[in-house]
Structure formats: structure tokens, C-alpha cells
N, C-alpha and C positions, 0 to 999 in steps of 0.2 A: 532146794530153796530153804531160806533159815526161815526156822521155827516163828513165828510172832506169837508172844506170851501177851497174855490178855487175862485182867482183872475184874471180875464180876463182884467184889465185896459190896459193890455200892448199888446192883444194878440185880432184875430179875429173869424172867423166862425168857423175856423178849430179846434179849442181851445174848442170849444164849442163840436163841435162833436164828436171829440176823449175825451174829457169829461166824454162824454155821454155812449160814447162804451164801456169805459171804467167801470164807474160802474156799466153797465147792467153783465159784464165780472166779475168784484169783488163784484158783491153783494154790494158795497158801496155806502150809500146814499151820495148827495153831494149835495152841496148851492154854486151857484157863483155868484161874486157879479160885478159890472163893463163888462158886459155880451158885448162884443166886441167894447171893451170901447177904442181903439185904432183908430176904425172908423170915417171918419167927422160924420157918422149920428150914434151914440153907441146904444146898445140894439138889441133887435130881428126883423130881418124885416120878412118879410113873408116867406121866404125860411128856416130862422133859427125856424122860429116859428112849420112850415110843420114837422122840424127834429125831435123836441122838442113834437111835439104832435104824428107822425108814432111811435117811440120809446116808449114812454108812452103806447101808445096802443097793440103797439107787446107782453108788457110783462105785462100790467095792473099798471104801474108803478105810484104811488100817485107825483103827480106834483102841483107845484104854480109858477106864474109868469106865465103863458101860455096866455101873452097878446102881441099883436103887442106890441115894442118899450119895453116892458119890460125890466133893466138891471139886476133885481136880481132872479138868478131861482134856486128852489128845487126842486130834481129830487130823490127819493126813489126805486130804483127797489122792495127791499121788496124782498119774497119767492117766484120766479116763475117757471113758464115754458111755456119754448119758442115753443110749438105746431106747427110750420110752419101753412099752410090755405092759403088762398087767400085774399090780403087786397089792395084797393084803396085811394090812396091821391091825392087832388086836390092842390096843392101850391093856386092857385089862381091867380098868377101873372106868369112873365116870370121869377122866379126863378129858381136856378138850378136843374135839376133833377139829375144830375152829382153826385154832392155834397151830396144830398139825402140819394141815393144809396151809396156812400162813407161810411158815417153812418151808414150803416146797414150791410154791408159787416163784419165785422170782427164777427157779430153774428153768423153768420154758425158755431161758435163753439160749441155754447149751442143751437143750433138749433134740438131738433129731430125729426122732418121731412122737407120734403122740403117746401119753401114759395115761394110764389109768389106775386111780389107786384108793383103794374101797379100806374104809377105817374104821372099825369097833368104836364105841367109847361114849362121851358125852357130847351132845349136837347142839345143847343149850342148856351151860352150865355157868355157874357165878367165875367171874375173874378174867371170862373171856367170851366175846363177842356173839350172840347166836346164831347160829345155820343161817336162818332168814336173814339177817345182818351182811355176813358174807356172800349170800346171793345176790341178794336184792340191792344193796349200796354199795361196797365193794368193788366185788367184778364189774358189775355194770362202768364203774369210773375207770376203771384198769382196762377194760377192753376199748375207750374210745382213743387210748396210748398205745395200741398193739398186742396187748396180751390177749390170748386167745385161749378162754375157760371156764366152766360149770362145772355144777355140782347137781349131784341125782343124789337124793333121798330116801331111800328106801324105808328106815323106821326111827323115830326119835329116840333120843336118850337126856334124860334128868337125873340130876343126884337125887338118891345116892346110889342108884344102880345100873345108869349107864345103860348100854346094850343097845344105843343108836346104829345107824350103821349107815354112813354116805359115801359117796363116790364122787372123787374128782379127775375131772377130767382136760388134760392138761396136752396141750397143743404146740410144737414149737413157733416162738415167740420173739418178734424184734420192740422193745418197745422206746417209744416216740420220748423225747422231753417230755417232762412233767410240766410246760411254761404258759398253758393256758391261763388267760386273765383268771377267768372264774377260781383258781387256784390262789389268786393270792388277795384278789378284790369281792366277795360274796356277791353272785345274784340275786336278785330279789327270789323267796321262795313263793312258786306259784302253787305248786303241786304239796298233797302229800299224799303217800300210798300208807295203808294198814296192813301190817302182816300179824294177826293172832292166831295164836296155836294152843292148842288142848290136849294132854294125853286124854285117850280114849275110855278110860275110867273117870273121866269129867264131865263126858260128854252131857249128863244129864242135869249138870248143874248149868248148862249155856256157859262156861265158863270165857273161852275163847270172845263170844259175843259180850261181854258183857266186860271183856276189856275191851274191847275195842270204842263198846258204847263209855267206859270211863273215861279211856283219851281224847276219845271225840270233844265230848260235853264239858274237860276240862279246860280244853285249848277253844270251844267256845266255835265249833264245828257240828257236821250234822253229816249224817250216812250219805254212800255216793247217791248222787241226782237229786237231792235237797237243799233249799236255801238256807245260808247261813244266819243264825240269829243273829243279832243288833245287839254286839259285843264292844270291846273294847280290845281282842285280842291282838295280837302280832299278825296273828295269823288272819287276819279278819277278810285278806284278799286273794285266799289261797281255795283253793280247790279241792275236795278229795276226791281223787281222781280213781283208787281201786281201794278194796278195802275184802281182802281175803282170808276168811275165819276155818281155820283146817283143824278137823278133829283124826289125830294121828295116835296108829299102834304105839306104844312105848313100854317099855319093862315095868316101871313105877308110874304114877301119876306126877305131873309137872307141868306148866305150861310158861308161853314166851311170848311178847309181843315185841315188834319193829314200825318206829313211825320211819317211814325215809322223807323226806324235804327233798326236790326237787325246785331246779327252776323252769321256767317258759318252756324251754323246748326241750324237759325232760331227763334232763342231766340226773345224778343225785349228787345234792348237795351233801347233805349227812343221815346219816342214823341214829336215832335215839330207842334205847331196849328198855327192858324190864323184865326180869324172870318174879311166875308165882312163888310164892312161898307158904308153908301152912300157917294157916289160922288168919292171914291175911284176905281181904276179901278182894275176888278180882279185877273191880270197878277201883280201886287203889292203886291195882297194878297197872293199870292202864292209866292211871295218873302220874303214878312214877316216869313212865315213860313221855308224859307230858310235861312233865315237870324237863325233863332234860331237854327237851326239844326249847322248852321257853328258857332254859338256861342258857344254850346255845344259841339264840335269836336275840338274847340280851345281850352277847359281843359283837363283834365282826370279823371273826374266824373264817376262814373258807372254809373250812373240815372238821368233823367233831373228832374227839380223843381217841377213839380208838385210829382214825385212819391219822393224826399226827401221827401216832409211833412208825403207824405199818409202812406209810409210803415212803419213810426213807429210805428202803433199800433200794426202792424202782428210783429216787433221784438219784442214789449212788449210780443205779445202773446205766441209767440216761441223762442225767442234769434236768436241775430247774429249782421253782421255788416254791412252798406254800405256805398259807397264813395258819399257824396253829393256836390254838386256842391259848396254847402257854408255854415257853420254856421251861419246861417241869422238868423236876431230877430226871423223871423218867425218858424225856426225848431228850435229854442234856446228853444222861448216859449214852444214848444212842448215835445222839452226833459224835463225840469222843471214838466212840469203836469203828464210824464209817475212817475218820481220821485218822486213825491207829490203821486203818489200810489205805492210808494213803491217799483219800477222796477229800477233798478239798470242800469245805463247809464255812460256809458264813449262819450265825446265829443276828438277825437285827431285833435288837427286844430280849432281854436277861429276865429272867425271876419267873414267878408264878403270879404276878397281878395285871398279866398285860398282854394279846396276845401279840405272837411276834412270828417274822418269814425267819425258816430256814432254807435258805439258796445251797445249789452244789452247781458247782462251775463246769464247765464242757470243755475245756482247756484254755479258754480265756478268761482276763479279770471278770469275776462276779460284775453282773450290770447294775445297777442302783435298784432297789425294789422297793421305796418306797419309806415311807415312815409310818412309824407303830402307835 
């Protein structure tokens, strides 16, 4: 099959991954060139490199460019099969493990048996979504479309010294259209779940509690089984329904909070995070995290930003629509590359002031989804 050449000058990691998914998906070999050529530092850093080499290895896939900083990579799946087994990657650095796993997810479709695949590196780090993120909002939304997958935790990792270590575990998987309402009309959110986390060199500071008591008291909430004060909030008819403060092993000290938004019957709507940082105090960082969730509650997105980018690959995979928060360069780039293979994309709603459905079509005309 002819090569399909693909340009990342304009586009970053995620360019790369879904890339990646993608030709292991179509059988198509592919050469990009400008390999996250939008970054101050372009090419592969160690975390792109880690995607770039587990991928190759799942499916025996003939690769060039599998150098740090490399910008131009050829990636051949060739004739394979995906066998599931048990496989370890070391990232090496405090790179994502998040992102990783991001990668590999959409393979449960050509998967026949189940994998399992335990990854070195950083579980809650800037640039990309935390562990808790991915458990807790993520899969849970991906598994009510057919995918079938968790993640084990064994030890966190924070910059700048990494050394988390999780496990995913990956199922073969048929997944459903993406066409649920809720996907492109928001439910009201009833629920919110708290996930704070601590490295264990915090422990004595309450740190973990004491974001979670920030985001509470910011969004104008109160710990689970208590009534809510006489706010003005968004959130003023919502519920905390779990609120789970984990003091975990880690290499360096770091910590992470996850609000999820759910509705009625439990869905999640979206995730909103926050990583500590020093000298920040961590009733801040738990604001931060509330600041986003009120940022989010201020459009009518169905989905927050991190799952715009992600779920395009599962609409490539299956069809359907959702309401993203924005047509940003970032999901632009992304529909362009499902397009470049050939998957059939409606954007309703251009720019970054608005948000907007991206549809993919199931082999018939795009149906109307609405106005932005």
C-alpha cells in the first residue's frame, strides 16, 4: 500500500499518536515529517519516542527515525497481529504515562486477546491529563461504547523524577457510535466525584485534603453527606457524591487533584485537574481545578478539552458526533489527519470563540446536528 506522507509542522504529540493508531487501524504505512514541529523544542522527546517504539513492538511494525529529537518518522504496520501478552516500557524520564496509554487504547479493536501493559514514567504530569483523569472520566465514558479497560496503579510519578508505574489493561473491543445525546446536548450536572492525591512525603502537610477542601469551598460545596451553603454557584444543585484523598508512594513529592461532573445517572460528563506545584499552596490548587470546572459549566460543551482531542479517534473508529468546547488549531489539526485517512469529517462551528460538533459519518450523509 502507498506510503501516506503526513505533516506535523503545525500540530503536536497528539498528531503523532493518533497518527500512529491510526495506521496500525488501516493497515497504512505512513512518513511524517516536521514530527511536533509546533513545539519551542520539535521532534521526539522521550515520551513520543516510548509511543513510537511500545507501537512498533505490539505489532512488529518496520520503523525509522526511532531517535530522541528525531522530526521525520516511518512507521509500516505491514501484516500483523495484535496477540495481546504482557509488555513493559520504561519512558525513562517523567514522561507521560497518560498519553502512553492514550495510544494504545483505540487498539482493542484489532486486539485478540487481552494485553496487558505496565509503563515506567510520569502518572501525573503538566501537558497531560492525570492517572485519576484517565480512570475516573475517560474509560468510564469509553466503556459505555464497547471498550473494554483499566488501569492498576501501583506507585505515582511527578516531575521531575517520574518513577510512577501503572498497568493497563486492555480487552478486545467492539466500539459502539459515539451518537449519544448527552454527547452533543450537556446534561445537567448532578454529581461531582473528588479524586486528591498526595505523594507520601506530603502526607504531614494534609496536603491531598486540603485541595480537595479548596475546590469544595471554591465551587461553593461542602464534603460528602453535607448540606450545601446558600451560594450562588453553578453547581448549587449538584451533589458530592465521593470524594477520595489518597496518600501515595512516589519517587519525588507531587500531588494532583480530579473534579469529574457527572450527571443523574452517573455518566461523567467531564474532568477538570490541577497538578501541585512548589511554593504554591494546596487549597489554590484545588481552586485551580475549580476554576476549570466553572469554566466549563460557563459554555455548553458536552466534553472538556482534554476528551475533544482524544475521542476523535473512537469517532474515526465508529461514527458519530460531539460538542467540543472549540475548534482549536489543536482539534482542527486532528480532524485534517483523520481526513488524510480518508474518514469523512464535518466541523459545524470554526475558530476558538465558539463551541462547535465535530460529526464523522458512518457511510451515509452526515445527519444535521444542530446549531452552534
Amino acid at each position: 500500500m502507498t506510503t501516506l506522507e503526513l505533516d506535523g509542522e503545525h500540530a503536536g504529540g497528539q498528531f503523532l499518536r493518533n497518527a500512529l493508531a491510526l495506521s496500525v487501524l488501516e493497515s497504512r504505512p505512513i512518513r511524517i515529517e516536521n514530527v511536533r514541529g509546533d513545539r519551542p523544542t520539535p521532534g521526539l522527546a522521550h515520551q513520543h519516542l516510548a509511543v513510537l517504539e511500545t507501537m512498533a513492538e505490539l505489532i512488529d511494525a518496520d520503523v525509522s527515525g526511532a531517535d530522541h529529537g528525531a522530526e521525520t518518522v516511518a512507521f509500516d504496520p505491514g501484516t500483523f497481529r495484535l496477540a495481546g501478552g504482557e509488555y513493559a516500557v520504561d519512558i525513562g524520564t517523567a514522561g507521560s504515562v497518560t498519553l502512553l496509554f492514550d495510544a494504545v487504547l483505540p487498539l482493542a479493536t484489532v486486539l485478540e486477546s487481552p494485553l496487558s501493559l505496565t509503563v515506567t514514567g510520569g502518572t501525573d504530569v503538566a501537558w497531560s491529563p492525570p492517572l485519576d483523569y484517565t480512570r475516573y472520566v475517560k474509560l468510564p465514558l469509553l466503556r459505555r461504547f464497547g471498550l473494554t479497560a483499566a488501569i492498576e496503579c501501583e506507585r505515582r510519578g511527578f516531575y521531575p523524577d517520574g518513577g510512577g508505574r501503572a498497568t493497563l489493561h486492555l480487552a478486545p473491543s467492539e466500539i459502539e457510535p459515539l451518537d449519544a445525546p448527552s454527547l452533543v446536548e450537556r446534561p445537567d450536572v448532578a454529581g461531582l466525584r473528588v479524586y486528591s492525591t498526595e505523594a507520601a512525603a506530603l502526607a504531614e502537610q494534609d496536603v491531598a485534603h486540603r485541595q480537595a477542601a479548596g475546590a469544595l469551598n471554591w465551587l461553593g460545596l461542602e464534603s460528602v453527606g453535607a448540606e450545601n451553603p446558600d451560594t450562588q454557584s453553578a453547581l448549587d444543585e449538584c451533589e458530592v457524591v465521593e470524594q477520595i484523598e489518597t496518600t501515595a508512594a512516589s519517587a519525588c513529592p507531587g500531588s494532583a487533584i480530579v473534579l469529574r461532573l457527572e450527571s443523574e445517572d452517573g455518566v461523567p460528563i467531564a474532568g477538570c485537574n490541577a497538578l501541585g506545584e512548589r511554593g504554591v499552596p494546596a487549597e489554590r490548587v484545588g481552586e485551580d481545578a475549580a476554576d476549570a470546572a466553572n469554566r466549563f459549566l460557563a459554555g455548553d460543551a458536552a466534553v472538556d478539552r482534554h476528551l475533544a482531542d482524544q475521542l476523535l479517534v473512537f469517532l474515526a473508529l465508529a461514527s458519530g458526533r460531539v460538542r467540543v468546547p472549540a475548534v482549536t488549531d489543536h482539534v482542527d489539526s486532528s480532524c485534517d489527519l483523520l481526513e488524510s485517512f480518508g474518514v469523512p469529517v464535518e466541523r459545524v462551528g470554526e475558530g476558538t470563540g465558539a463551541t462547535a460538533v465535530v460529526a464523522v459519518e458512518s457511510g451515509d450523509e452526515v445527519s444535521e446536528v444542530g446549531g452552534v
